[in-house]
Backbone as JSON Lines, residues from 0, in Angstrom:
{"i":0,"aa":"X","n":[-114.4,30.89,38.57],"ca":[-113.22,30.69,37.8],"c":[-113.32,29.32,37.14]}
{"i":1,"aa":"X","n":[-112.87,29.26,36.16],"ca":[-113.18,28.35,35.1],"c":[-111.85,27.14,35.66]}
{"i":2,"aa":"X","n":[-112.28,25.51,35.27],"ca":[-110.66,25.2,35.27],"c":[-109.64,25.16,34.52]}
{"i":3,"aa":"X","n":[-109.82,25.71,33.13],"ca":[-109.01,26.1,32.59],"c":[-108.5,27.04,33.0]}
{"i":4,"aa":"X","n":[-108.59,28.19,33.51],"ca":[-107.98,29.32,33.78],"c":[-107.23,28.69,35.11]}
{"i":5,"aa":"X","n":[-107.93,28.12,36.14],"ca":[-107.65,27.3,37.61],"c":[-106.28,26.91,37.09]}
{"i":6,"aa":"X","n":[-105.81,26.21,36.34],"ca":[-104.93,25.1,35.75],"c":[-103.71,26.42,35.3]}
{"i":7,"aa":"X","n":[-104.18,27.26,34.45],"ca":[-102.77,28.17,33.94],"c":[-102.66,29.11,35.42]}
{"i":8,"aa":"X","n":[-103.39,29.49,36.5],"ca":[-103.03,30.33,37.48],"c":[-101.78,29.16,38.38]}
{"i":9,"aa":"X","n":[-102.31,28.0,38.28],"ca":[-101.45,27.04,39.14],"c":[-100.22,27.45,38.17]}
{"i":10,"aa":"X","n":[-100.19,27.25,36.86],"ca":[-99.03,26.56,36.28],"c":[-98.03,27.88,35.81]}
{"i":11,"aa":"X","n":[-98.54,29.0,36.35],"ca":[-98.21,30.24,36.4],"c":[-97.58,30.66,37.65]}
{"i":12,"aa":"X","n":[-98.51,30.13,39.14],"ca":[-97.72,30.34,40.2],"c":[-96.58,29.05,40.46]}
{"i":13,"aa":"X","n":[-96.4,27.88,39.71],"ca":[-95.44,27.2,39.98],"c":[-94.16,27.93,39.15]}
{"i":14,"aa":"X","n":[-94.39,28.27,38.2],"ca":[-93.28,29.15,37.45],"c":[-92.52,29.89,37.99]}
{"i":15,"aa":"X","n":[-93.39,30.92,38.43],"ca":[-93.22,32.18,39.41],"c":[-91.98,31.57,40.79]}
{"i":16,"aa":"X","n":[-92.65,30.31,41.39],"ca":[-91.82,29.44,42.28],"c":[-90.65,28.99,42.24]}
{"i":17,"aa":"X","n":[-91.19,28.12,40.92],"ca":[-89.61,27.94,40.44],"c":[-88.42,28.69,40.1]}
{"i":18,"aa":"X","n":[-88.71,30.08,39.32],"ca":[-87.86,31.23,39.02],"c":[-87.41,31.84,40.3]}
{"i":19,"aa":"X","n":[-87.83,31.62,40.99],"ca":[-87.42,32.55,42.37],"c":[-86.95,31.56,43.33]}
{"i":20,"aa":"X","n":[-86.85,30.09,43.25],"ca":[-86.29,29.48,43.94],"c":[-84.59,29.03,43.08]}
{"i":21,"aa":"X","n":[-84.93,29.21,41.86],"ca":[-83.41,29.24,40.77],"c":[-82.89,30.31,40.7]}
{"i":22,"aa":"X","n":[-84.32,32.01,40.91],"ca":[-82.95,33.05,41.19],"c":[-82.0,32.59,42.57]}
{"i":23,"aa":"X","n":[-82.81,32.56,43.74],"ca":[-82.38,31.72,45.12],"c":[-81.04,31.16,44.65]}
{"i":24,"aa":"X","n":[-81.44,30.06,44.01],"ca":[-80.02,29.08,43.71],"c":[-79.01,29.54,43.5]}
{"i":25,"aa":"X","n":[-78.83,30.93,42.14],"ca":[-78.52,31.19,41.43],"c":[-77.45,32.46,42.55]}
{"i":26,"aa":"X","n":[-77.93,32.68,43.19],"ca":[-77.79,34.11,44.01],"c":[-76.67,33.36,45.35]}
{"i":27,"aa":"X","n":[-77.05,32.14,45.36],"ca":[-76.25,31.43,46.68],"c":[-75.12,30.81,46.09]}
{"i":28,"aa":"X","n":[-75.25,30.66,44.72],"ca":[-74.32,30.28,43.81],"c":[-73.13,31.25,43.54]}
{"i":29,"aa":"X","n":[-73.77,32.3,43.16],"ca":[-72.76,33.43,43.48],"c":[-71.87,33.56,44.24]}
{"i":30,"aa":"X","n":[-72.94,34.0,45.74],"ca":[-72.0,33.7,47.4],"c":[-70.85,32.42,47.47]}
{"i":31,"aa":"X","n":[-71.14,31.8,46.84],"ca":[-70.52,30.36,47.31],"c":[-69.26,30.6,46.49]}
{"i":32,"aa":"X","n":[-69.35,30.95,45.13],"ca":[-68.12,31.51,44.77],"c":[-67.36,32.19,44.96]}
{"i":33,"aa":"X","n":[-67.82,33.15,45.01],"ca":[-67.13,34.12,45.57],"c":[-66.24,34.0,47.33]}
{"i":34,"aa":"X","n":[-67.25,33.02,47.73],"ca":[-66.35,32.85,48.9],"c":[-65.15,31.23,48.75]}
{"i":35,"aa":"X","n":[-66.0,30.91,47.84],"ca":[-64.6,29.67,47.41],"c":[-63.49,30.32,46.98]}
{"i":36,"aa":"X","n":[-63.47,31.35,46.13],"ca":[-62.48,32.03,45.19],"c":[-61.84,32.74,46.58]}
{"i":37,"aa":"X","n":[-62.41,33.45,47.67],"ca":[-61.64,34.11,48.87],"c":[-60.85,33.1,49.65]}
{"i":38,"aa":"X","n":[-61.63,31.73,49.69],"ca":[-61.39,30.55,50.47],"c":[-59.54,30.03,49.75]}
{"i":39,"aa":"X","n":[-60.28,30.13,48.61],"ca":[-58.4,29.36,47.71],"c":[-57.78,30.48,47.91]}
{"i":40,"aa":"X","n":[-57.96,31.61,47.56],"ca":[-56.73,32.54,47.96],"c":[-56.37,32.68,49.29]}
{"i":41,"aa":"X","n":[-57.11,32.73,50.04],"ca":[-56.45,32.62,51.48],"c":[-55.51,31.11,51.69]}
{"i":42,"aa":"X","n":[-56.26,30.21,51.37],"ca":[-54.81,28.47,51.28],"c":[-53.97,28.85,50.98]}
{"i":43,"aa":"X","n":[-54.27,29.07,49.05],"ca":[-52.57,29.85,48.75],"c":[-51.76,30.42,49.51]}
{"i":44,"aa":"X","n":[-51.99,31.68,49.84],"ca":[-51.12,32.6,50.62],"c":[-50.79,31.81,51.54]}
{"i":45,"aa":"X","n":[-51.54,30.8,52.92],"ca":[-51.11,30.71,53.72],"c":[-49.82,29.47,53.71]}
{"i":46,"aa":"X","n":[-50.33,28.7,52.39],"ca":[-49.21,27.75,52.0],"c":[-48.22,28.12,51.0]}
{"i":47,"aa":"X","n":[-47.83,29.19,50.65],"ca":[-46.75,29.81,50.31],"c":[-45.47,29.93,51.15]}
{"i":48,"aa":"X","n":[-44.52,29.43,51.17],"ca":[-43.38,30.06,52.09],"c":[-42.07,29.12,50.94]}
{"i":49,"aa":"X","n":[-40.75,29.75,51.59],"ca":[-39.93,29.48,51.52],"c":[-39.7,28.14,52.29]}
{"i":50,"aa":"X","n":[-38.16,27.52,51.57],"ca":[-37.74,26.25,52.68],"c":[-37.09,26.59,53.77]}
{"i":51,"aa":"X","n":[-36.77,28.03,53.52],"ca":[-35.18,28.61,54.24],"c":[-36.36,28.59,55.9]}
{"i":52,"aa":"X","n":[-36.18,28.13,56.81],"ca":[-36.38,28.23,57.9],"c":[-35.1,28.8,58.52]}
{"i":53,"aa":"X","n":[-35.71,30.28,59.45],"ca":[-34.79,30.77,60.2],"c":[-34.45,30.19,61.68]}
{"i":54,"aa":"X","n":[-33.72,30.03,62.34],"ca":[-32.74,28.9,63.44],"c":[-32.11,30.66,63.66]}
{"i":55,"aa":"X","n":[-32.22,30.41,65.59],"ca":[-30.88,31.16,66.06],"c":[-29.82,30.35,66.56]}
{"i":56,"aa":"X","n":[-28.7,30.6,66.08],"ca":[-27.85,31.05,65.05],"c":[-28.44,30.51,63.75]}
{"i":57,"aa":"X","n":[-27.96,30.66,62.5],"ca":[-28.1,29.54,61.22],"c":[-27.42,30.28,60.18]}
{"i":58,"aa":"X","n":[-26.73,29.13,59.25],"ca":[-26.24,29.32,58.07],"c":[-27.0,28.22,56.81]}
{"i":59,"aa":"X","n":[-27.82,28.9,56.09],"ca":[-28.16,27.69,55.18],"c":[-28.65,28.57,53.83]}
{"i":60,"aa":"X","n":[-29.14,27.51,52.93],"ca":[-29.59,28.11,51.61],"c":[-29.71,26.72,50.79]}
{"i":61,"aa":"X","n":[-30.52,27.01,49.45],"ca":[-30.97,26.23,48.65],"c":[-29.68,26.04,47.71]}
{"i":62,"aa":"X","n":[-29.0,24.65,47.79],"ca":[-28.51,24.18,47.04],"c":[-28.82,23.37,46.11]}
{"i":63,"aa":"X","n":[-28.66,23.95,44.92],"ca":[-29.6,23.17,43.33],"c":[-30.83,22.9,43.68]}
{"i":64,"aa":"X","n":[-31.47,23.64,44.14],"ca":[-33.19,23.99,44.86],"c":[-33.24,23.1,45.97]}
{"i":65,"aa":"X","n":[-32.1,22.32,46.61],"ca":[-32.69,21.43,48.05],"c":[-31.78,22.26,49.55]}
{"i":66,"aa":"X","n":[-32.75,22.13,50.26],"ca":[-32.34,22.78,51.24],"c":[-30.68,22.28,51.99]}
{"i":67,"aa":"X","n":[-29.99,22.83,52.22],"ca":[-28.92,23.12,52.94],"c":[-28.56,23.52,53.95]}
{"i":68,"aa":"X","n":[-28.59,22.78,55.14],"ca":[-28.46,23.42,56.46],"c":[-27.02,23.2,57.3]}
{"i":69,"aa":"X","n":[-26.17,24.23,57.73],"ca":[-24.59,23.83,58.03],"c":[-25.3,23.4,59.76]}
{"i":70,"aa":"X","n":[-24.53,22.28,60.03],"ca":[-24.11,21.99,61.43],"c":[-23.36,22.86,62.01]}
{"i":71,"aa":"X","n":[-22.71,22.9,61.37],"ca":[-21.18,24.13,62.48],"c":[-20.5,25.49,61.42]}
{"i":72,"aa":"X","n":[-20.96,26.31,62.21],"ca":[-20.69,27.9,61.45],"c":[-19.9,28.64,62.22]}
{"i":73,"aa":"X","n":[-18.87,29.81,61.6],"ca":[-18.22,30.38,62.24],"c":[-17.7,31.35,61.65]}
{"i":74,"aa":"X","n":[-17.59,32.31,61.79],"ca":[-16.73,33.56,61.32],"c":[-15.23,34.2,61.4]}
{"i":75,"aa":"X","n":[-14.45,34.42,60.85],"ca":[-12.94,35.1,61.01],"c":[-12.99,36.36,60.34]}
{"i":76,"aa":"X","n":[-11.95,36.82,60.78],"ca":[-11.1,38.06,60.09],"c":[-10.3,37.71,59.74]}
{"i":77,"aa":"X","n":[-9.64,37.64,58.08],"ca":[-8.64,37.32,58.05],"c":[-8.3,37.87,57.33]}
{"i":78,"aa":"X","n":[-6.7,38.37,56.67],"ca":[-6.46,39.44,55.89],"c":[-7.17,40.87,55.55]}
{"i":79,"aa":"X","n":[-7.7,41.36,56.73],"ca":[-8.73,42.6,56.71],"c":[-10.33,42.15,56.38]}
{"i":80,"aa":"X","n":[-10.5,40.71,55.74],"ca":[-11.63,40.47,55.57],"c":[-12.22,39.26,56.18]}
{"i":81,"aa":"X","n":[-13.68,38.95,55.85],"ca":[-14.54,38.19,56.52],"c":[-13.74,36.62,55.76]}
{"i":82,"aa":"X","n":[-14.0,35.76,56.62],"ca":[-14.51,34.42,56.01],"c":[-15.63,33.39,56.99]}
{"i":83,"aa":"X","n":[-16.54,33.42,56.68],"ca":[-17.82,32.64,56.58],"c":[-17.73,31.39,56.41]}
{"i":84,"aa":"X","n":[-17.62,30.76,57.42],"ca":[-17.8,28.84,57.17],"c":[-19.05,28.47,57.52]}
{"i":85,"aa":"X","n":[-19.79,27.64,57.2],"ca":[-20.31,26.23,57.66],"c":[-20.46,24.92,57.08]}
{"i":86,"aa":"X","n":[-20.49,23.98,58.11],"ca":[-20.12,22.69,57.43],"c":[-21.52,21.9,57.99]}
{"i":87,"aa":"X","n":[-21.45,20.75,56.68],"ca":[-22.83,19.99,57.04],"c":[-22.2,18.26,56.39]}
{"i":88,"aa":"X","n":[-22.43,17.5,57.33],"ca":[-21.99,16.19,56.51],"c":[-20.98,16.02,55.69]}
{"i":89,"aa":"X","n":[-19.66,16.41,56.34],"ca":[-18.37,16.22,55.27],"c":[-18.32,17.69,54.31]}
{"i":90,"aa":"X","n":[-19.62,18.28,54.15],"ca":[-19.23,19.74,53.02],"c":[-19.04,20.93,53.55]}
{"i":91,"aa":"X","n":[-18.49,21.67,52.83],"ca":[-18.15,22.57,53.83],"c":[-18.45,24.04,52.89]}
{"i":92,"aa":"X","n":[-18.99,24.94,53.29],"ca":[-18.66,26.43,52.3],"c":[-18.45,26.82,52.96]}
{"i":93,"aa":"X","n":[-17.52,28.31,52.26],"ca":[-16.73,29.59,52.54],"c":[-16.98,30.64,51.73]}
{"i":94,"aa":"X","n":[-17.52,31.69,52.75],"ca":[-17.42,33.39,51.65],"c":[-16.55,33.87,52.06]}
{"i":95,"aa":"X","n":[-15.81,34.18,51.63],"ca":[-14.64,35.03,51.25],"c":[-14.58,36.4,51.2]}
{"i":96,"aa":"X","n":[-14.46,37.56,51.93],"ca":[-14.54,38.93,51.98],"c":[-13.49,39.6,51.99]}
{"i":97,"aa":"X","n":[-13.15,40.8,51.11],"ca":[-12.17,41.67,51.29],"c":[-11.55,42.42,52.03]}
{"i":98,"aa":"X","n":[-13.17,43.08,52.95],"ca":[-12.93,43.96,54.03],"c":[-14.24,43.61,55.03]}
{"i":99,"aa":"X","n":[-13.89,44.07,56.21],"ca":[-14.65,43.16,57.41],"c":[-15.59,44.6,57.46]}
{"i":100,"aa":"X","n":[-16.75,44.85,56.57],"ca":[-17.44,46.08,57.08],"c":[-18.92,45.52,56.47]}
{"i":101,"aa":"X","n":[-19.83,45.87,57.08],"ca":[-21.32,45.96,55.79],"c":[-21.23,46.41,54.59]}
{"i":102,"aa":"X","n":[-21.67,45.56,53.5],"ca":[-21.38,45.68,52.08],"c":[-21.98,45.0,51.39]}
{"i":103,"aa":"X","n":[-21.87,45.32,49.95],"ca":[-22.15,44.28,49.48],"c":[-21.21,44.23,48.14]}
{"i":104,"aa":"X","n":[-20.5,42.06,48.54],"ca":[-19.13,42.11,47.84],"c":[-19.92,41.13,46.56]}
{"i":105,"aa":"X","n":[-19.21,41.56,45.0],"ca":[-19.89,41.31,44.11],"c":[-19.02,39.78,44.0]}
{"i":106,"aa":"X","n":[-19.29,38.28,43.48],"ca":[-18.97,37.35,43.0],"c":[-18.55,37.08,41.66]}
{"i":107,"aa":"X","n":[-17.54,36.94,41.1],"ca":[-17.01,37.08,39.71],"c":[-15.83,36.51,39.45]}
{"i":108,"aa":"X","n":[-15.27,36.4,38.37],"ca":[-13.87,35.73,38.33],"c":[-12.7,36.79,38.56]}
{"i":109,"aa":"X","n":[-13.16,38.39,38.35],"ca":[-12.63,39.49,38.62],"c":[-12.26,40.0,40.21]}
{"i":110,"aa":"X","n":[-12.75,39.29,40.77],"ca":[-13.27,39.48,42.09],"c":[-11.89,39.01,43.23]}
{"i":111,"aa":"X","n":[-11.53,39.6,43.81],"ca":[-10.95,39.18,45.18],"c":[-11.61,38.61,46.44]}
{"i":112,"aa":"X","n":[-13.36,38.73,46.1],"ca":[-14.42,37.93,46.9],"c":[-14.42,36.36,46.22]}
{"i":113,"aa":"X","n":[-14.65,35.82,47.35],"ca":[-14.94,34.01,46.62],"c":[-15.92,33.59,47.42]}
{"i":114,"aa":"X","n":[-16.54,32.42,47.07],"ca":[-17.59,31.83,47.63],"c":[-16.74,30.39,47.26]}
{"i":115,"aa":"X","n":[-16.58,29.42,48.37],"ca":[-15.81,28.12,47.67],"c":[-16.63,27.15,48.33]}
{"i":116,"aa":"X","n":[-17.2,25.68,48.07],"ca":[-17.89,24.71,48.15],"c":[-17.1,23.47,47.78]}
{"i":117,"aa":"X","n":[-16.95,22.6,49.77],"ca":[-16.35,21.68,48.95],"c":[-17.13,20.29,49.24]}
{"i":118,"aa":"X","n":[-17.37,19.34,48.35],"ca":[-18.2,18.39,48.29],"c":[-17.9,17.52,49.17]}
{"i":119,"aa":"X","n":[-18.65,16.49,49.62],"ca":[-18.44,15.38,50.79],"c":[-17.79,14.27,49.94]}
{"i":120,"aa":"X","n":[-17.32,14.4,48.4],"ca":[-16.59,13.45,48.15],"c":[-15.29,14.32,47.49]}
{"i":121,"aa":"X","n":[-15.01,15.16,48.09],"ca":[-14.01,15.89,48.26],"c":[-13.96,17.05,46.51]}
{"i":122,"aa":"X","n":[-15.12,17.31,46.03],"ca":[-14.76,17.55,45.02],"c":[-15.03,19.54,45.32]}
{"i":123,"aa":"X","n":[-14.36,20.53,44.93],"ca":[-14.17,22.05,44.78],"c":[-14.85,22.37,43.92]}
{"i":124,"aa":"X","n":[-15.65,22.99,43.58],"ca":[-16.33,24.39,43.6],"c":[-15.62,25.7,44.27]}
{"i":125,"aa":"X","n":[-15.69,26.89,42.72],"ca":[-15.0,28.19,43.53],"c":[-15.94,29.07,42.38]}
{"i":126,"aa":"X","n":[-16.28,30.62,42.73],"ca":[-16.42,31.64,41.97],"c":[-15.15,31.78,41.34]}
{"i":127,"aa":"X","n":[-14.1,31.48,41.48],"ca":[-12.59,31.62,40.77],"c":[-12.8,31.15,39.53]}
{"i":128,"aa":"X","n":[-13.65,29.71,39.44],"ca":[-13.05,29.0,38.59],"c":[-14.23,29.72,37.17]}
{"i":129,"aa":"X","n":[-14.0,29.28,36.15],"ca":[-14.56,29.78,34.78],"c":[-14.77,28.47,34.36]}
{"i":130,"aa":"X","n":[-16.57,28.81,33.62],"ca":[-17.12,27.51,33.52],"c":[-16.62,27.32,32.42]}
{"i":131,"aa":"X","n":[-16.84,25.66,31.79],"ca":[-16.23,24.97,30.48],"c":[-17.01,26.01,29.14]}
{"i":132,"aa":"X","n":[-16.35,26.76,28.37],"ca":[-17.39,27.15,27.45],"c":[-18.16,26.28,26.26]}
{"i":133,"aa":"X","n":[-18.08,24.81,26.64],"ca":[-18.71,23.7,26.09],"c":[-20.07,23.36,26.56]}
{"i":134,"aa":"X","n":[-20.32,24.17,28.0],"ca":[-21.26,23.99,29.06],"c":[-22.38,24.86,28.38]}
{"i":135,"aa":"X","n":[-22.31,26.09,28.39],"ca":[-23.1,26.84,28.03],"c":[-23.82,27.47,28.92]}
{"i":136,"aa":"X","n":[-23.39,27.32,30.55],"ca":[-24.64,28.03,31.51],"c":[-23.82,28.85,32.11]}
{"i":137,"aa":"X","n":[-24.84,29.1,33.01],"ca":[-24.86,30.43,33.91],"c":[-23.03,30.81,34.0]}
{"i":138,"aa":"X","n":[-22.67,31.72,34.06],"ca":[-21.32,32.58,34.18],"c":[-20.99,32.32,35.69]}
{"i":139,"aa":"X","n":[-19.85,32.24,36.05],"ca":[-19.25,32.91,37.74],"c":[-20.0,33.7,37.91]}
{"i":140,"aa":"X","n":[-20.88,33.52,39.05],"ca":[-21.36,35.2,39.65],"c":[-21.83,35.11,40.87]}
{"i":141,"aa":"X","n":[-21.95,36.17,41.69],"ca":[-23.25,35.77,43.01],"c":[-22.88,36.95,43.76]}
{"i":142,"aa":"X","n":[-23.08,36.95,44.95],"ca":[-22.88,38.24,45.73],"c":[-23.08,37.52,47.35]}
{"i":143,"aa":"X","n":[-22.26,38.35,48.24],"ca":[-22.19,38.02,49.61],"c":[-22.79,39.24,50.4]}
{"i":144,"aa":"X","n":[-23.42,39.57,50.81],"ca":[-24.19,40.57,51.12],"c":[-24.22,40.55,53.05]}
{"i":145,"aa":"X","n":[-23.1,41.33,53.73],"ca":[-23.24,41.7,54.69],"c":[-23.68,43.16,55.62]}
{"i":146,"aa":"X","n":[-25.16,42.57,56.25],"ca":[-26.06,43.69,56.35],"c":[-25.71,44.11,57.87]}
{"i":147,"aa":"X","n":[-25.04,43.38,58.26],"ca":[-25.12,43.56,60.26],"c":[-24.14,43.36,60.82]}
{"i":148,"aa":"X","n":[-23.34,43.96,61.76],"ca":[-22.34,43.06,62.66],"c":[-22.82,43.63,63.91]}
{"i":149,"aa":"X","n":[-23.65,42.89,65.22],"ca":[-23.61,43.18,66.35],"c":[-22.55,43.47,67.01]}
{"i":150,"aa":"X","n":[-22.7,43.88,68.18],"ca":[-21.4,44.25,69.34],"c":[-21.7,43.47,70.44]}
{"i":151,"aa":"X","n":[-22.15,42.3,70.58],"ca":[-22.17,40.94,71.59],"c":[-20.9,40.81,71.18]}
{"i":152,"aa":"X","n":[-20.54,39.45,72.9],"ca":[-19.28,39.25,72.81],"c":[-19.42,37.29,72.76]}
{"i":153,"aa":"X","n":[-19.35,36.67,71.77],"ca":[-18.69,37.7,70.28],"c":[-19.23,37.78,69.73]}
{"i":154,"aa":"X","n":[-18.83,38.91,68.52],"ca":[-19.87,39.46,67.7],"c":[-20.39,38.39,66.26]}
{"i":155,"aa":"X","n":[-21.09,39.09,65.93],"ca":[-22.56,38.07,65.06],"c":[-22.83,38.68,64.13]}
{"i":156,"aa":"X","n":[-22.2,37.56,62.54],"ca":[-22.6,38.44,61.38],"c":[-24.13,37.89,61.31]}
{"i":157,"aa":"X","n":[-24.68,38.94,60.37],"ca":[-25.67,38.56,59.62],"c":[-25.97,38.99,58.36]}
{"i":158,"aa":"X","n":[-26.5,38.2,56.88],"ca":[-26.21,38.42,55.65],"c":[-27.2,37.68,54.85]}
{"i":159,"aa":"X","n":[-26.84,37.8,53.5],"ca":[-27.73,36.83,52.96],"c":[-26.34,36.43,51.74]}
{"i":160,"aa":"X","n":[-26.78,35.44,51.03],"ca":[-25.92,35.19,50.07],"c":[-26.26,34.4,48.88]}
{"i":161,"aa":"X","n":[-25.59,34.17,47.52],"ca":[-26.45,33.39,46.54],"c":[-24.5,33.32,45.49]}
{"i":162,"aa":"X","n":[-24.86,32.14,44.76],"ca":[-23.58,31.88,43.79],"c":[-23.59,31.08,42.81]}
{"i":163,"aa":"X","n":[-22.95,31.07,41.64],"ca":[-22.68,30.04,40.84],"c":[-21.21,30.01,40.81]}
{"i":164,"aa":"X","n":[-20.92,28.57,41.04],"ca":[-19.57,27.8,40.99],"c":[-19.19,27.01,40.68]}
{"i":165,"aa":"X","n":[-17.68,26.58,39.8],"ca":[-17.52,25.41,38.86],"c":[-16.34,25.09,39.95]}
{"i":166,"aa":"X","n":[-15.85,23.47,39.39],"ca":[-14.93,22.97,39.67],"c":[-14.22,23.61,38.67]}
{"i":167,"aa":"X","n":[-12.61,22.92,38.99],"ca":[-11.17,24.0,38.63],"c":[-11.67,23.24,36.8]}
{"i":168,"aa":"X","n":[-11.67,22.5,37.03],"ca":[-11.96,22.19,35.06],"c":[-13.42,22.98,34.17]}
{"i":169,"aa":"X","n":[-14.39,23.52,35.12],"ca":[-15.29,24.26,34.43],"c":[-16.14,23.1,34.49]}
{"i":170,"aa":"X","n":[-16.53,22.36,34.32],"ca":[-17.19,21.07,34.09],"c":[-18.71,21.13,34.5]}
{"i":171,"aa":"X","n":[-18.44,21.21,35.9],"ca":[-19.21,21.15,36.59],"c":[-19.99,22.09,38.14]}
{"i":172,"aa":"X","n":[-20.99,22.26,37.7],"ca":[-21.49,24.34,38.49],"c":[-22.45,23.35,39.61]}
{"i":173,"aa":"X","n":[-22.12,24.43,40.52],"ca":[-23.35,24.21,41.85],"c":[-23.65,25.6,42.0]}
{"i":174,"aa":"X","n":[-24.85,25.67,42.49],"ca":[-25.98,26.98,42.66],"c":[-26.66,26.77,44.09]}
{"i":175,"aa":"X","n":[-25.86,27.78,44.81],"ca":[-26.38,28.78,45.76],"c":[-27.16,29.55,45.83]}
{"i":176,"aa":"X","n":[-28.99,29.29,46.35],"ca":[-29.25,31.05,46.39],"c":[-30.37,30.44,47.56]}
{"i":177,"aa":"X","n":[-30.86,31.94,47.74],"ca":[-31.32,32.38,49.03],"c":[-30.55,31.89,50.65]}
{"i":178,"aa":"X","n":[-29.37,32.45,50.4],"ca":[-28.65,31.78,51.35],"c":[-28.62,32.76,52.3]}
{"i":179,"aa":"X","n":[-28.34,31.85,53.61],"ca":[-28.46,33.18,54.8],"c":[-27.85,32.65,55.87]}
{"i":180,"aa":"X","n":[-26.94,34.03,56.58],"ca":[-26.02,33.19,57.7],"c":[-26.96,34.34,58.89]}
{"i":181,"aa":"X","n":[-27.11,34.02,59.54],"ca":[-28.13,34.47,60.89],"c":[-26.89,34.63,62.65]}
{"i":182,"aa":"X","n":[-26.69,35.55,63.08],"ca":[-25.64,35.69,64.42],"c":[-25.07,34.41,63.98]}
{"i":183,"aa":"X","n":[-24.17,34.54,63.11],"ca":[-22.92,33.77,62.98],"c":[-21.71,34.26,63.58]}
{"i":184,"aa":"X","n":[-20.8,33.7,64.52],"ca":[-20.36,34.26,65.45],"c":[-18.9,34.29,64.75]}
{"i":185,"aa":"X","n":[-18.47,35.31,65.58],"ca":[-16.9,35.73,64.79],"c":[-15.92,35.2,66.17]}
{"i":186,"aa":"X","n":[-15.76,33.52,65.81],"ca":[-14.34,33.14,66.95],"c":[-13.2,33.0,66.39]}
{"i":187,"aa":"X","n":[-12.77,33.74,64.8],"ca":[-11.87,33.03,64.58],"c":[-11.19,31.5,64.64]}
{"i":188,"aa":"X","n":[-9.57,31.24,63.76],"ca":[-8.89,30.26,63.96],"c":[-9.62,29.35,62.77]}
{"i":189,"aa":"X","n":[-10.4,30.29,61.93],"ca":[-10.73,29.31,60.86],"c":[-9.66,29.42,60.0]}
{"i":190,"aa":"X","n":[-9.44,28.47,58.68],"ca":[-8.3,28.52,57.61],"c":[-9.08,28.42,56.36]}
{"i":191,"aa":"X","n":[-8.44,29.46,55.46],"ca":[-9.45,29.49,54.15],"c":[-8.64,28.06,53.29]}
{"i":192,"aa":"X","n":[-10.44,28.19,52.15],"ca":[-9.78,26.93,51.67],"c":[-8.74,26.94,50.58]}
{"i":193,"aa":"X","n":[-8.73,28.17,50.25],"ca":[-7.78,28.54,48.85],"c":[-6.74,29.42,48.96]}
């Protein structure tokens, strides 16, 4: 064998080497993606959640997207229907129900249901009230949604709930949602706020 020929068989089997150590690359490159791309979707999902942490008992929900958690919750019957308290730092909300059964009561200015919110510097929020039409947002609306009443003694609503509510001048709206009252217990001797 000549060394010219010696010289292109080398520079032929380094080729050959190289191509098959870059398919190699190329092929682990793949794998690696493909398992990075499985790798981020699995983070995602697992760092996905809500703020609403469930508590036995609990009443809470995202107010103007920050979490809301009541210290002290309690349930009545009053006039044939539910009312729903809890209070957190001076504030206090109330749902308001027509009739004490599983339902679901619609939020509106039409409505004999209320959702009322009152601020730690004493300021009201109601579904009653009708926003300023200078404002331009969201309408009265929301819904109180009671899915459960156990037969423990005493018994324990459970629901979810969501709202928009102005002060009595329209002015000014607070937003309720993903709200949830968890074995909220029915002891009576609460007083509505309106």
């Amino acid at each position: 064998m000549s060394a010219q020929r010696y010289y292109i068989f080398l520079i032929h089997n380094y080729l050959v080497y190289f191509f098959i150590i870059l398919l190699m690359a190329y092929n682990r490159y793949l794998v690696m993606k493909k398992l990075n791309v499985v790798l981020i979707v699995i983070l995602t999902m697992l760092s996905c959640s809500d703020e609403i942490r469930f508590n036995s008992p609990a009443m809470q929900a995202n107010k103007n997207n920050e979490l809301w958690r009541s210290d002290f919750f309690a349930a009545d019957i009053d006039n044939g229907g539910f009312v729903i308290e809890g209070r957190n730092s001076g504030e206090i909300i109330q749902l308001i129900t027509t009739t004490d059964s599983r339902e679901i009561f619609n939020l509106d200015l039409n409505s004999d249901n209320v959702a009322v919110f009152v601020a730690a510097d004493g300021t009201r929020y109601s579904t009653k009230n009708a926003p300023d039409p200078s404002l331009g947002t969201y309408p009265t609306s929301g819904e109180i949604i009671v899915e459960d009443i156990d037969n423990e003694d005493p018994k324990n609503l459970y629901g979810t709930f969501w709202f928009y509510a102005y002060t009595a001048d329209g002015l000014k709206v607070i937003n309720f949602n993903k709200g949830v009252f968890y074995k909220v217990p029915l002891l009576g001797g609460l007083q509505q706020i309106e």
